[in-house]
C-alpha positions, 0 to 999 in steps of 0.5 A, a space after each residue: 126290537 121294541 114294537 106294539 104287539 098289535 102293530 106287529 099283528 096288523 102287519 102279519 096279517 096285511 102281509 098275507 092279505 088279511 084285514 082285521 075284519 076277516 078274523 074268526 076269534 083269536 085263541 089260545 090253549 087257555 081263552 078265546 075271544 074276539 079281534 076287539 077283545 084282543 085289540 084291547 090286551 094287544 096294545 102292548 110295546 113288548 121287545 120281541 127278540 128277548 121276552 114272551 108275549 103275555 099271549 104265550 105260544 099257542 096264540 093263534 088268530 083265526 080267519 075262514 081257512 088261515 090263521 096266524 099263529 106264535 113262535 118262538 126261535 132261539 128267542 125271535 118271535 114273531 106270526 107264522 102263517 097257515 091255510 087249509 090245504 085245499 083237496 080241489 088241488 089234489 086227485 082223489 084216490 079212495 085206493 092208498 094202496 097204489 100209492 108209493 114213491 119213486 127212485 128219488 122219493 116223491 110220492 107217486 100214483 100208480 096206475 092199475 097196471 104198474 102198482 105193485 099192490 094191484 093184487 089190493 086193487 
C-alpha cells in the first residue's frame, strides 16, 4: 500500500496515545535529529510492503519512556511500539538466588523456608 511516511508516523503514535510534541529526538545508528527535521525528510509516499524507508531499520523515535521504532517482516513494515518497563510493578529481591521456576516454568520467588538455595540466603 502506497502512504506518506509521515502520516503513517502520526498514526503509530496517536495509536499508543502519543503527540508529536512528546517526541525526545528521533534517531537511527548513523543521525539524530529532532521531530521538525524529521517532519522535513518524513513527507515522503513510499509503498510500504515492498521497499525500505530512506530512514532504514534502526529509526527509532523516542519519547520520556516509549519509543517507537522500524520493522521489517517478510517485506511489511511498519512502527513497533515500546515502554520502559517500570520496576514500581515488580517486588524487589536483592537475593536472585531464591529465585526459580515452577513445574509449569513460571519464575517464582521463594520464601526462606522453601528456597531451595537458602543455604545462599
Amino acid at each position: 500500500m502506497t502512504v506518506f511516511f509521515y502520516e503513517e508516523t502520526l498514526g503509530a503514535l496517536e495509536k499508543h496515545g502519543h503527540k508529536p510534541e512528546e517526541v525526545k529526538y528521533v534517531f537511527n545508528k548513523d543521525f539524530y535529529c529532532s521531530w521538525g527535521d524529521f517532519y522535513r525528510r518524513a513527507t515522503l509516499l513510499y509503498h510500504n510492503h515492498k521497499d525500505w524507508t530512506a530512514f532504514g531499520p534502526t529509526l527509532m523515535i523516542v519519547g520520556d519512556n516509549w519509543w517507537l521504532e522500524r520493522y521489517n517482516f517478510s517485506g511489511f513494515e511498519g512502527w513497533s511500539y515500546g515502554e520502559v518497563p517500570s520496576k514500581d510493578k515488580q517486588t524487589y529481591n536483592p537475593n536472585i538466588d531464591c529465585m526459580g521456576k515452577d513445574d509449569d516454568g513460571h519464575l517464582v520467588h521463594y520464601d526462606c523456608n522453601t528456597c531451595p538455595n537458602r543455604d545462599r540466603c
